[in-house]
DOTORKE-561455 format. One record per residue (C-alpha): x, y, z. Coordinates in pm, whole numbers, plus 50000, padded with zeros to 5 digits. Example, Ala and Ser with C-alpha at 12.3 -4.5 7.8 and 13.67 -1.06 7.14 Angstrom:
BEGIN
512304955050780513674989450714
***
This chain:
BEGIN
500005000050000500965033449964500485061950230498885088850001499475124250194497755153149982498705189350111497295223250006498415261750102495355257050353496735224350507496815190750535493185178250289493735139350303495675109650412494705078750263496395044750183495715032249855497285003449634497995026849331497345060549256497275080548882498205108248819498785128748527502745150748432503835167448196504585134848025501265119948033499545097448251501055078848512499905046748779501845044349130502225012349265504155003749548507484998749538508355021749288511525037149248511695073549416510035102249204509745140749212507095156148954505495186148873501015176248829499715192248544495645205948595494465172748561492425139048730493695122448979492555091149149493095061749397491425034749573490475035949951488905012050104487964991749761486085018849612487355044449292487775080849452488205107049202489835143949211489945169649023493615187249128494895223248998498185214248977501105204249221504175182849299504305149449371507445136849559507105099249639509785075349822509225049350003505945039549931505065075250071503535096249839503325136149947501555157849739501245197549748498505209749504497035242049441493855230349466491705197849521488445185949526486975152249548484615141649261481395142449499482425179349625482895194949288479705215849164478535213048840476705241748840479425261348979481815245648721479825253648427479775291548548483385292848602483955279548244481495302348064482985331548256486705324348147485195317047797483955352147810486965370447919489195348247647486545359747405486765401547481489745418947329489995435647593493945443647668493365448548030492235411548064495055387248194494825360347966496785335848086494855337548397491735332248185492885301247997494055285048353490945290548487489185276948171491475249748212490805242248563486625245248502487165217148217489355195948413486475197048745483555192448437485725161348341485895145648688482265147448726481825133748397480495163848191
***
């Protein structure tokens, strides 16, 4: 098993053990299992998921690093939220708002926060299958 520790600038969000966990780099996709040799990695906006207590959990994560060692696996994300907190509502407004701004050409909008945001309203969409 792996000892799963997830971290955010607001504290400690989880601690789980789980028998793999994905995750997705810059490189693409990726499955944990224990065992594995030692690994630092930046997250990309992305899925992530493990299993605790037999059952498929789900995140959506904004982004992070993912130092594992040891069958330890520490992660510091910007942001996280399980598949069954994530609003859909909510989501959808946060991605037609960030379509909006990308849309204006407007110089005073700040576009690359814009497309992150669109980005991170897809990726939550995605993890509650939208």
């Amino acid at each position: 098993m792996i000892l799963c520790k997830i971290v955010t600038p607001f504290g400690k969000y989880k601690e789980v053990e789980t028998p793999i966990l994905n995750v997705r780099n810059n490189i693409g996709e990726m499955g944990i299992l224990p065992n594995r040799m030692p690994i630092v990695t930046m997250l990309e906006i992305s899925k992530m998921s493990t299993i605790e207590n037999g059952k498929k959990e789900e995140y959506a994560i904004g982004g992070g690093l993912l130092y594992f060692k040891e069958n330890e696996a520490m992660i510091l994300v910007d942001s996280i939220e399980n598949k069954d907190e994530i609003e859909k509502e909510r989501a959808l407004a946060a991605k037609t708002r960030a379509e909006s701004l990308l849309n204006k050409n407007d110089e005073s909008v700040d576009i690359k926060r814009a497309e992150l945001s669109l980005k991170r309203a897809m990726n939550r969409l995605k993890v509650v299958g939208e």
